[in-house]
C-alpha positions as CSV (number, residue, x, y, z in Angstrom):
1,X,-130.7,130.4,-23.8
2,X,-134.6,129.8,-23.7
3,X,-134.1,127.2,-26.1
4,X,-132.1,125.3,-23.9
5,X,-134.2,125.8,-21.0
6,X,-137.7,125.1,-23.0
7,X,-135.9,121.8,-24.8
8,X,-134.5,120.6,-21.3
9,X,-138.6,120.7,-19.5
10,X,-139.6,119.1,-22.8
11,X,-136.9,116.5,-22.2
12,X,-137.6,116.2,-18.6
13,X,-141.2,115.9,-19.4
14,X,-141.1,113.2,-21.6
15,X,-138.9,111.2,-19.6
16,X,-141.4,111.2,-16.4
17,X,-144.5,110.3,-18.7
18,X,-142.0,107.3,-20.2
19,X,-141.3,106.4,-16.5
20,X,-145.1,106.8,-15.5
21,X,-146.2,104.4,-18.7
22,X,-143.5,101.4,-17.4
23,X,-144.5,101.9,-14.0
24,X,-148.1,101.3,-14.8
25,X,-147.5,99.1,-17.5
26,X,-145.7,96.0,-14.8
27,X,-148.4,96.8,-12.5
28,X,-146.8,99.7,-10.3
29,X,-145.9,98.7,-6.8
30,X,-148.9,95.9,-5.6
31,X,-149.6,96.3,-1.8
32,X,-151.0,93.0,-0.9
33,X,-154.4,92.7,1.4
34,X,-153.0,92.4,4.4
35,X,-156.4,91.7,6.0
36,X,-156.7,88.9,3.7
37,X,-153.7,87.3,3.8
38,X,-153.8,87.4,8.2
39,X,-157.2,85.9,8.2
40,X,-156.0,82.7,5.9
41,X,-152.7,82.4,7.9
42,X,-155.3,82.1,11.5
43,X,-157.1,79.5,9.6
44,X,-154.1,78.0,8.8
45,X,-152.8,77.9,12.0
46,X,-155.9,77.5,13.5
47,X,-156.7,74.0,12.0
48,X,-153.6,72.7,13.5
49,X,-154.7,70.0,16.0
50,X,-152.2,68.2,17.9
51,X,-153.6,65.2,18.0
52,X,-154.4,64.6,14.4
53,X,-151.0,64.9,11.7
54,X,-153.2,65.5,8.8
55,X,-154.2,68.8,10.2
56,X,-150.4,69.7,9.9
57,X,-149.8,68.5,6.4
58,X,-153.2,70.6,5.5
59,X,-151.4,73.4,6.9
60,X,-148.3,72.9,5.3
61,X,-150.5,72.9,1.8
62,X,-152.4,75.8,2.7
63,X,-149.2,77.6,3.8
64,X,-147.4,76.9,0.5
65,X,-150.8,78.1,-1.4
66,X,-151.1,81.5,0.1
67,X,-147.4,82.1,-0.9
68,X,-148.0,81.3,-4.1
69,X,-151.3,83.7,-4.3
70,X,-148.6,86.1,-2.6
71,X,-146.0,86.3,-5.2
72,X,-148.6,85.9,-8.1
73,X,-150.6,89.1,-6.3
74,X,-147.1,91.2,-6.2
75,X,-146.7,90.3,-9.9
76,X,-144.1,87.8,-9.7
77,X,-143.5,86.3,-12.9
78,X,-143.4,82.4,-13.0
79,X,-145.2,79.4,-14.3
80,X,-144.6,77.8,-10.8
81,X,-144.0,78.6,-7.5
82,X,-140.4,77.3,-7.2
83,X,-139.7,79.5,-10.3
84,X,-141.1,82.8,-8.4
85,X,-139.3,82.1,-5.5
86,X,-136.2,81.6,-7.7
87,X,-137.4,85.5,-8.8
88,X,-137.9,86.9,-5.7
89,X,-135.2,84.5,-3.6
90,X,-133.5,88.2,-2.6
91,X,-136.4,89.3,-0.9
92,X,-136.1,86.3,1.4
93,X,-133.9,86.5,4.5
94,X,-134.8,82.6,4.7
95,X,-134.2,81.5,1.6
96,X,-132.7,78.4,2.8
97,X,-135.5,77.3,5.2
98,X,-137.9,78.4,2.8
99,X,-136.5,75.9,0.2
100,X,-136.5,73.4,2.8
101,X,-139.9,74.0,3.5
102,X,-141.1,73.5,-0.1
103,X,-139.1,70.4,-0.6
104,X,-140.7,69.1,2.4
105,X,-144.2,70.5,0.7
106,X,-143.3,68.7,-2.6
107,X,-142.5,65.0,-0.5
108,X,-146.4,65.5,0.9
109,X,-148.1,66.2,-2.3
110,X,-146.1,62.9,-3.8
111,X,-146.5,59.5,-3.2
112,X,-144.3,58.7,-0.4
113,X,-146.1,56.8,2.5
114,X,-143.0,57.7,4.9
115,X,-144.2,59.3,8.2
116,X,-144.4,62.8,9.0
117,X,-142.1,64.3,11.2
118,X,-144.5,67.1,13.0
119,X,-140.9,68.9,13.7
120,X,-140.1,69.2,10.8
121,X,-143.6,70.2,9.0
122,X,-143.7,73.3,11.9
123,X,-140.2,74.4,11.2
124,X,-141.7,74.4,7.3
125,X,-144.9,76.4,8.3
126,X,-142.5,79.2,10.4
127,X,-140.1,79.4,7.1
128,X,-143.8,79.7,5.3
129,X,-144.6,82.8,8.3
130,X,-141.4,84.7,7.9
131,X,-141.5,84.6,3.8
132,X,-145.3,86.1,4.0
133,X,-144.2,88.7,6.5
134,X,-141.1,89.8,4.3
135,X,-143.7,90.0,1.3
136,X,-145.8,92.5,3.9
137,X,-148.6,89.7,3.3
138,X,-149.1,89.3,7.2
């Protein structure tokens, strides 16, 4: 009977080191710098000036590069940003603004002259808001 009991602590033992060693090993649970992340999203917003749409596509850039220093900071894996929101799309109650915000993200970094439709660039930067939230980034 002592065996059994000194074999089963053994056992139990070994399994919480294995657990601790893959826990540490992805990078355990990354709280992001919430103090960093909130004083980028002001500037963000911040720079926004009415009167000027370039400010608003700056945002919109901005925006989508703090998500991506986001999910690269909670150890998303991913060569690109679209594939670690593809990772991560469960964590995101607004998955389908979000991918609406990056498509409209992806038609300002290209060549495409069309205007800008300031509605539709601040609906982007909210969808941008509420992902950073749900990664506790802001």
């Amino acid at each position: 009977m002592l065996i059994i009991i000194i074999t089963s602590i053994v056992i139990a033992i070994i399994l919480v080191v294995l657990v601790l060693i893959l826990f540490f090993a992805r990078g355990g649970s990354t709280i992001l710098d919430q103090e960093k992340y909130r004083t980028e999203w002001l500037k963000i917003e911040n720079g926004l000036d009415k009167k000027n749409v370039a400010t608003f596509q700056f945002a919109l850039l901005a925006a989508d590069k703090l998500l991506e220093q986001a999910l690269i900071d909670i150890k998303v894996d991913g060569e690109t940003i679209e594939e670690r929101i593809r990772i991560t799309k469960n964590r995101f109650l607004n998955g389908v603004q979000l991918a609406t915000a990056r498509k409209i993200t992806k038609k300002l970094t290209g060549k495409d002259d069309s205007k800008v439709n300031i509605t539709l660039v601040k609906r982007a930067l909210n969808a941008y808001k509420k992902a950073l939230k749900e990664l506790k980034a802001i």
